[in-house]
C-alpha positions, 0 to 999 in steps of 0.5 A: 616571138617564142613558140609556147608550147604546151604540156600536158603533165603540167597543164594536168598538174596545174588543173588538178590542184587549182580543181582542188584549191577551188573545190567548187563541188565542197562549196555546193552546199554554199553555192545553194544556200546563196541562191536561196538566199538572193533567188538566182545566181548568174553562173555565167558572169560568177565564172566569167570574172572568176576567170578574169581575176585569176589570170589578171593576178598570174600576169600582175600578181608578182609586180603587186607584190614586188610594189608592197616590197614581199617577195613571190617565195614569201607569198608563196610560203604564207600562200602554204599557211592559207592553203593549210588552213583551208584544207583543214577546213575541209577535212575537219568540218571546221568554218574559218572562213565565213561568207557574207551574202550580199545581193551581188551574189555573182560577183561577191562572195561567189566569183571572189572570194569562193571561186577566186579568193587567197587561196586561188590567188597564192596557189596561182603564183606558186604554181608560177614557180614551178610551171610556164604561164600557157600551161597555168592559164590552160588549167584557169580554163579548165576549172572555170568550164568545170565551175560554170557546169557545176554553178549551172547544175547545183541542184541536180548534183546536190541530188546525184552526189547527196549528202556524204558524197559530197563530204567524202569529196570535200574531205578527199579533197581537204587531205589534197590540200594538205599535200600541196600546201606540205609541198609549197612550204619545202619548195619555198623554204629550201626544207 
């Protein structure tokens, strides 16, 4: 069996765009409004099959695709158009994305799409692309912890962050997006 080894340039690489993809601290307010709505979200089991989708889609995503006859480079580069958009979004306010609240709250729309959705999903083969497995699925930890502390400790972050640190940080963020998707679309295109 081949040694992994780890690397840290990469699993912070890895980390810090999927941080910004998930922009988990962005959906704050989203995150609020459902828990007004359904009375409680279940952080634990939000994270725990955000997690599990992530890493099921690294391993089995490509083999998907390959069944719908769409090459990683294609999905990639559409994956670019996603993340475009979604950084869009976020830099200009924008809601192109709308989220239903059903009483599954946990699981749908928080675990998938919020945490998990097309954006996560594109962003996780690009990056297996450019950077080894372990490293990935190191990063999908990370920010997985990260959302579960945040998922668990909304209200007291809405308070601390307020309302336009939490824009600030969602635009920052926003302008991130818009690099990586810049940056998917040259790799993936030869550009």
């Amino acid at each position: 069996m081949e040694h992994l080894q780890f690397d840290f340039s990469e699993i912070l690489s890895t980390t810090m765009v999927l941080f910004a993809i998930i922009d988990i601290l962005g959906s704050i307010p989203i995150v609020i409004e459902l828990r007004k709505k359904a009375g409680h979200i279940q952080s634990e089991k939000a994270a725990i099959v955000a997690t599990a989708l992530m890493i099921v889609f690294l391993f089995a995503g490509k083999t998907l695709l390959s069944v719908i006859g769409v090459d990683v480079e294609s999905f990639a580069i559409a994956g670019s158009f996603v993340i475009f958009a979604l950084a869009m979004e976020m830099v200009l306010g924008l809601t192109i994305f709308k989220e239903d609240a059903p009483e599954t709250v946990s699981i749908v729309p928080l675990a998938f799409p919020l945490i998990a959705g097309a954006g996560t999903m594109t962003t996780l083969l690009s990056l297996k692309t450019e950077y080894a497995t372990q490293n990935i699925i190191v990063g999908i930890i990370l920010n997985m912890i990260f959302v579960y502390f945040v998922l668990k400790n909304t209200d007291r972050l809405e308070k601390l962050f307020g309302k336009t640190g939490l824009n600030i940080l969602r635009k920052a963020f926003g302008i991130i997006l818009l690099a990586i998707a810049i940056k998917l679309f040259r790799t993936n295109t030869g550009l």
